[in-house]
N, C-alpha and C positions, 0 to 999 in steps of 0.2 A: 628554636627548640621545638617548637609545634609541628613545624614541617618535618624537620627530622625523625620525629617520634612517629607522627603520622604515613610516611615512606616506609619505617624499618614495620610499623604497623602492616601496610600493605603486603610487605614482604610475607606476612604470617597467611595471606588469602588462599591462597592453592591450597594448604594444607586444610583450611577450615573448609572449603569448598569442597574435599575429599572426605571428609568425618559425615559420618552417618548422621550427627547432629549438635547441634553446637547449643552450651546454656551459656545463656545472659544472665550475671547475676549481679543484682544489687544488695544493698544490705538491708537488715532485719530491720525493724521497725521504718520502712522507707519514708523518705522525704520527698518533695518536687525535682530535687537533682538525682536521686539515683531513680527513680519511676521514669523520668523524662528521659533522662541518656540509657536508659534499660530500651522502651522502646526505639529511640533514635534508634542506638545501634541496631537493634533486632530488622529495621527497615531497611538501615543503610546495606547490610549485608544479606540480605535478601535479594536486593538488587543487584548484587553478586554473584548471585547464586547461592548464597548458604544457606543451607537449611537452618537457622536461627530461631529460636525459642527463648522468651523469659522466663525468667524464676526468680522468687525471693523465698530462702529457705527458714518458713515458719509458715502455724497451722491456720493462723487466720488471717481475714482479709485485709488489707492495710485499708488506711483512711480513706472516707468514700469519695472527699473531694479530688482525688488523684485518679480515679475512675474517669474523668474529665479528660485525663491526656490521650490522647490519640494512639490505641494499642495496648491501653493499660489493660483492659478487660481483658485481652490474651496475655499477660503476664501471672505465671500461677504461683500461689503460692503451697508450696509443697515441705514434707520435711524428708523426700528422697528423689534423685531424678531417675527418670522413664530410661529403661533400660540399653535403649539407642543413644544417651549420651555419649559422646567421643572425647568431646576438647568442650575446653571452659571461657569465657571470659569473665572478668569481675570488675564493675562499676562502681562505682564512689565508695569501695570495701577497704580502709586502712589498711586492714587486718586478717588474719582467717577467719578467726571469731566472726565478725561483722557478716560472714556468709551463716551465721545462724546456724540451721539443723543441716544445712548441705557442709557442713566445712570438713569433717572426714572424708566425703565421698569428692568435694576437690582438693583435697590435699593427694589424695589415692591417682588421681588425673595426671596422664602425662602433658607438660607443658602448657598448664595454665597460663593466660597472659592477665594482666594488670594493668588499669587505665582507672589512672587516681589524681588527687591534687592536695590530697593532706599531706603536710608535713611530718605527719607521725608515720606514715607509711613505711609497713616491716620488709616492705617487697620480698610477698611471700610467693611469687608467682617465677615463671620459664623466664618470661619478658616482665619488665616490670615499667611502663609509660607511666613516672609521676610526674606533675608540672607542681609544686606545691604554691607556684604563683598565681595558677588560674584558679579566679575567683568560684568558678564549678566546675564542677567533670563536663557538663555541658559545654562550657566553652573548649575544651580541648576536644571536644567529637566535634563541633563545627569545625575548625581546622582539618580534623581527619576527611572532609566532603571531599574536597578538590583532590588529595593524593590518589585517596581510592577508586576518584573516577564515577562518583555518584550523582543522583542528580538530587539537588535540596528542596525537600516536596514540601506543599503549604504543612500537611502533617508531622514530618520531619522538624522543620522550622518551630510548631507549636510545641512537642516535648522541648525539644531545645530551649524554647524561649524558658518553658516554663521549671527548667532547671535553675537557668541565670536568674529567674526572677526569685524564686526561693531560698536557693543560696546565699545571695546578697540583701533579705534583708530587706526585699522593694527596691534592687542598689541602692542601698544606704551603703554598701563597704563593698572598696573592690578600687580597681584603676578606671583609664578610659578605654583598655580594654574590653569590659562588661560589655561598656556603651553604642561599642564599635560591633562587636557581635551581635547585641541584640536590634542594633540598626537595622542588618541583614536580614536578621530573620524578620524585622516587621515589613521588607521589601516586600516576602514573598505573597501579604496580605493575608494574614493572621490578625484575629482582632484580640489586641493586646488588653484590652480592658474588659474584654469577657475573661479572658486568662486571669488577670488579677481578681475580678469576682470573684471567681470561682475558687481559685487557689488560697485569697490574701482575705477577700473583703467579704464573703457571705457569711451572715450569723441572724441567728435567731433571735426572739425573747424571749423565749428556755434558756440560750447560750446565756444574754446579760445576766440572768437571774444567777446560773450559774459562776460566772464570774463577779459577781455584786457577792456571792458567799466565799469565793477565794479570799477575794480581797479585801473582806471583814476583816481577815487573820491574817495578814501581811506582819511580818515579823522583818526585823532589823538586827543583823548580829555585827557585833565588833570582833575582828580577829586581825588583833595585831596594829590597829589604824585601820585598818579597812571595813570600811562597810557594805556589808552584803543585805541587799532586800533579797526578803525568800519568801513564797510563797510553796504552799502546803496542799497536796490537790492525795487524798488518799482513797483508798481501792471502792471504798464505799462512796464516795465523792464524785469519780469521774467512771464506775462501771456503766456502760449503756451509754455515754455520752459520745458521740464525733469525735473522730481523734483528732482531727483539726481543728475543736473549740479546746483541746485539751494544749494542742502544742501552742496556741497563741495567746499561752498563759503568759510566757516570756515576755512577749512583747510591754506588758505591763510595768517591768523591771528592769528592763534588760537599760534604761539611761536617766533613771531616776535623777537629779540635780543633787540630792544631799547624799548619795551612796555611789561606793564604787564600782559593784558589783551587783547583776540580779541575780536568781535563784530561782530555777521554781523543781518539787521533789513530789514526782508524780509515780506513785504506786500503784504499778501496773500489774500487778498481785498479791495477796496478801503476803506484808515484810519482803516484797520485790519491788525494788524501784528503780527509777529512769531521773536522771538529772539532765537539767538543762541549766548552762552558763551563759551568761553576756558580759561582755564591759566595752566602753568606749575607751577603757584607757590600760586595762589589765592584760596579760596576754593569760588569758583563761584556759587554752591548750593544756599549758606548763600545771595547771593544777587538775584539770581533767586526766593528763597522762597518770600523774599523781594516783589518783585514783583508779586504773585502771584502763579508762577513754581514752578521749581525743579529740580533735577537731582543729580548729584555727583560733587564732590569735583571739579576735573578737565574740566567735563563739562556740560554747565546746561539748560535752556532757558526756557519763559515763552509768555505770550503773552501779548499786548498792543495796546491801541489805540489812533490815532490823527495824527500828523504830525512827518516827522522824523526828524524835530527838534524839536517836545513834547516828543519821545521815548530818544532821547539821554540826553535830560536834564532828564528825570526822573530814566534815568540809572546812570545819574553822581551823582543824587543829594541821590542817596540811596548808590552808594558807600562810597561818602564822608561819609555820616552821618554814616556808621556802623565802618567806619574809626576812629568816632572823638570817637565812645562807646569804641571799643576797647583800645584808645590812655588812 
């Protein structure tokens, strides 16, 4: 399937090669897999010829540790594109929404293409390349190297890697596909444990303190037999903090022993918030869609608004119920 999608991809070259300018777009509030397969791509087709450009459409800068991947600094974040746009692509984007303040002006685009791996995927695009097996969109642009005839630069290899690595988790979740990818990529001599620094493992003692106050307030909810650890990070809590001490709030929850489920409900403006889910054993997608989201099995989030005691009762109150459908 890889190769498939990766050939009928190539077929799309000429055309991109002829557009005055092509956007790379990943989704709003990005992560290590859509920052890393934003710039891949943007190299790989440059190597092409295409005039290639990143975007993520919203007004500020995404987290500083992603400034780290190779090309991220030229990836802008805008809420309109520069008027030589032509053709679009869209990176680990479910959804249109997920393109943020750009999703009018690619909806307006003829022949958007689509390179995803979420299961929820609306295939809103001309072409739509989902793999909902590949553990990152990263892994599926590795596959795309060899059809299109590129060549896999130590650069190249570093977003890559550092897709696979954030996607999965540190591969905590994924097949030996992950493994066999990110083999390749450490061939080309990438050092894979600056990558985890940077990405996974750098933190302050500003950050502990702040997460020594999350964690005062860890709350525990029943809904239906399940239990959910939640953690509570609100606007006043996390304003001015690294977005990446804020996302690796999860990790605290995300496999607790006496809960099924973690939580954490970070309010990223006032009565605007951002969910993140985990489970080892839930398929948290099916309740994220619930809500609006999406994501995969193991982890998913969506967004919500009001108080976070309106977010936690409408998260219990959609587990229970998809509970009682099943039962």
């Amino acid at each position: 399937m890889y190769t498939a999608f990766a050939e009928q991809f190539a077929q799309e070259l000429d055309r991109l090669v002829d557009a005055s300018s092509v956007a790379v777009v990943g989704h709003v509030r990005p992560d290590g897999d859509a920052i890393g397969s934003v710039t891949a791509l943007v190299a790989m087709l440059r190597q092409k010829g295409v005039n290639a450009h990143g975007f993520i459409g919203q007004e500020e800068r995404f987290s500083e540790d992603l400034y780290t991947i190779p090309g991220a600094e030229d990836v802008r974040t805008v809420t309109s594109f520069p008027q030589d746009v032509a053709a679009c692509i869209t990176v680990d984007c479910s959804s249109l929404d997920r393109t943020g303040a750009l999703q009018e002006e690619i909806a307006a685009l003829d022949k958007t293409v689509v390179i995803d791996h979420h299961a929820s995927n609306t295939e809103f695009g001309y072409k739509n390349f989902v793999i909902p097996e590949a553990e990152a969109t990263a892994v599926m642009l590795y596959y795309f190297i060899a059809p299109l005839g590129v060549e896999l630069t130590k650069d190249i290899a570093h977003s890559l890697y550092a897709g696979v690595l954030t996607d999965t988790g540190s591969f905590r979740w994924g097949g030996p596909q992950m493994h066999a990818v990110a083999a390749e990529l450490v061939k080309t001599g990438i050092d894979q444990q600056a990558i985890a620094y940077e990405l996974v493992d750098r933190i302050t003692t500003q950050d502990l303190r702040f997460n020594g106050e999350i964690l005062s307030k860890l709350q525990v909810f029943d809904a239906g037999g399940i239990r959910i650890a939640s953690l509570t990070a609100t606007h006043e809590m996390i304003e001015g903090r690294p977005k990446s001490t804020i996302e690796s709030l999860i990790n605290f929850v995300r496999a607790t022993d006496d809960t099924d489920m973690g939580c954490v409900f970070k309010e990223q403006h006032p009565g605007e918030w951002t969910v993140s889910l985990r489970s080892r054993t839930l398929d948290v997608a099916e309740y994220a869609q619930a809500l609006g989201g999406g994501g995969h099995k193991p982890a998913a989030g969506y967004s919500d608004t009001g108080t976070a005691d309106d977010l936690a009762r409408h998260l219990v109150q959609v587990v229970e119920e998809i509970g009682k459908n099943v039962q």
